[in-house]
Backbone bond lengths (Angstrom), bond angles and torsions (degrees), N, CA, C in turn:
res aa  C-N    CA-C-N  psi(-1)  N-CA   C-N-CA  omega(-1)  CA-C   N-CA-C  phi
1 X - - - 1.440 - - 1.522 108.20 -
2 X 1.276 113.35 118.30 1.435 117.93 168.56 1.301 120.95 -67.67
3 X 1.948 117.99 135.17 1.703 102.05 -153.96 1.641 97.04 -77.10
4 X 1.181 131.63 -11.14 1.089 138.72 162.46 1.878 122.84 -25.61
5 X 1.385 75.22 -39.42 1.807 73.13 -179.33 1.471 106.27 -78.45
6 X 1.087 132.91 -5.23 1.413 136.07 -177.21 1.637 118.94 -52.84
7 X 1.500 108.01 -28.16 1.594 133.36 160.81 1.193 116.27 -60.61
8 X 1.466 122.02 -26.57 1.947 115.22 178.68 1.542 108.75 -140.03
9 X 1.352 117.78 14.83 1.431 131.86 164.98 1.770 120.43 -84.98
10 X 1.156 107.05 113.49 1.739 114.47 -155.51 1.920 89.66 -126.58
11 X 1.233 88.17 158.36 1.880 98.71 165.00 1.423 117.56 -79.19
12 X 1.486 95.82 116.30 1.600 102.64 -172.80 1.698 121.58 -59.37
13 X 1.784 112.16 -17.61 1.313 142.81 169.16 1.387 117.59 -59.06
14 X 1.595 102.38 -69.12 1.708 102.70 -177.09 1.748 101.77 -150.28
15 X 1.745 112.47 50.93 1.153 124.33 172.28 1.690 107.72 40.62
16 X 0.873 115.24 3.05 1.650 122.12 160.53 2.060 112.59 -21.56
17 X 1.585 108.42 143.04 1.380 97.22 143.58 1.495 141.72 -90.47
18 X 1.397 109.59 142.16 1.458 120.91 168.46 1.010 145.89 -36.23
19 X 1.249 153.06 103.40 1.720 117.58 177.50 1.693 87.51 -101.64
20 X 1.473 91.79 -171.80 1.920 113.66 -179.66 0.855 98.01 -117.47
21 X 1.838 125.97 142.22 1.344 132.56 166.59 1.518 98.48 -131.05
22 X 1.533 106.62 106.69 2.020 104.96 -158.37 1.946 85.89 -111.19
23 X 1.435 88.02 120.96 1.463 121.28 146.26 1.301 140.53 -29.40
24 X 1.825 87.27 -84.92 1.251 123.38 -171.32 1.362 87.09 -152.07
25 X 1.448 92.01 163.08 1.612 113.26 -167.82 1.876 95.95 -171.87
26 X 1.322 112.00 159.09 1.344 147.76 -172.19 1.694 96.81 -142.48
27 X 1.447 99.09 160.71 1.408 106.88 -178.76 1.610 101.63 -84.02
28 X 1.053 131.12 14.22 1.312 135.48 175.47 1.550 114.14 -109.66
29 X 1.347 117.88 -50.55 1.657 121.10 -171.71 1.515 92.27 -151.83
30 X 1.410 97.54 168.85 1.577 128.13 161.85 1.841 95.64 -83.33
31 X 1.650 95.97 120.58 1.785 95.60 166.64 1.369 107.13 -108.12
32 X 1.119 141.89 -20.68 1.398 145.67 -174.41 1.596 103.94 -131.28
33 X 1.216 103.89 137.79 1.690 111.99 170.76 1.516 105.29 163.35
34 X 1.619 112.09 -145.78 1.379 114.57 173.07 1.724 102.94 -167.57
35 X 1.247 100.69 165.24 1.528 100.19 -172.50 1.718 108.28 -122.98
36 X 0.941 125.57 121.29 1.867 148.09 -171.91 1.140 97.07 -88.28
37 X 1.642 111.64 123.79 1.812 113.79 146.84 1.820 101.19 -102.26
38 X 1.194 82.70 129.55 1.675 112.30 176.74 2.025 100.28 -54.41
39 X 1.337 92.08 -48.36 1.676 92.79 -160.02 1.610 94.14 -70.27
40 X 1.335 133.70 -51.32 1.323 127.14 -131.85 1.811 97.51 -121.25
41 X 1.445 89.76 -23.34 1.783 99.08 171.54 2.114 100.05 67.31
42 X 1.262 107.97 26.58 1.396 108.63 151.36 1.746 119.03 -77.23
43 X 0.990 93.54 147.16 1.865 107.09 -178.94 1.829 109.80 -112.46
44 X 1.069 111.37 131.45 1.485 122.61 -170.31 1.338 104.82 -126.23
45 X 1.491 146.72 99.69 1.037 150.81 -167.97 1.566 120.01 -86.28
46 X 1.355 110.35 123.37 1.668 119.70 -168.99 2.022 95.42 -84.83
47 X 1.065 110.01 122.27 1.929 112.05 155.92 1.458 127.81 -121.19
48 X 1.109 113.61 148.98 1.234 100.36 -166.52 1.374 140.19 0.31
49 X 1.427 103.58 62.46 1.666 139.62 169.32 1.738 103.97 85.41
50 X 1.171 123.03 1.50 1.180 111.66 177.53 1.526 113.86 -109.77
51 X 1.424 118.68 119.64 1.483 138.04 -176.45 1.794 113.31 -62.57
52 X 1.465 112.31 104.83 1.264 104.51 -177.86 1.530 123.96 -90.11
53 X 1.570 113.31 88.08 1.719 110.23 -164.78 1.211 86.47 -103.14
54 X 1.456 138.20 100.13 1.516 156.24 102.41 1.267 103.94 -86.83
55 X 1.729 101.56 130.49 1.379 134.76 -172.10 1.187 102.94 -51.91
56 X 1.587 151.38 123.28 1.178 147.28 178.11 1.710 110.39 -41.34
57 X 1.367 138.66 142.88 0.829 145.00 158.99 2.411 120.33 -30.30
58 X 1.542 98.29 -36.28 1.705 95.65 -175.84 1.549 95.20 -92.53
59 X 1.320 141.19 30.40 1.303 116.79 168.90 1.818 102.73 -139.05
């Protein structure tokens, strides 16, 4: 995931903002980490560079 997208990446839950929690990283993207909504405190997990925003299963 390029941190770039961090500018149009919202909480798929309650459009919340993101933070980054980077792992691993390459000089190109974050491949391992996870992504935080501030408002709702859901966690969205980044894997090998691809950002997984499906709504957690309890909401």
């Amino acid at each position: 995931m390029k941190r770039s997208l961090m500018d149009i990446l919202c909480c798929p839950v309650c459009k919340g903002d993101l933070t980054l929690d980077v792992e691993n990283e390459n000089e190109k993207e974050v491949l391992e980490g996870k992504l935080r909504c501030a408002a709702c405190r859901a966690d969205y997990p980044i894997h090998e560079g691809i950002p997984n925003l499906l709504p957690p299963s309890d909401h």
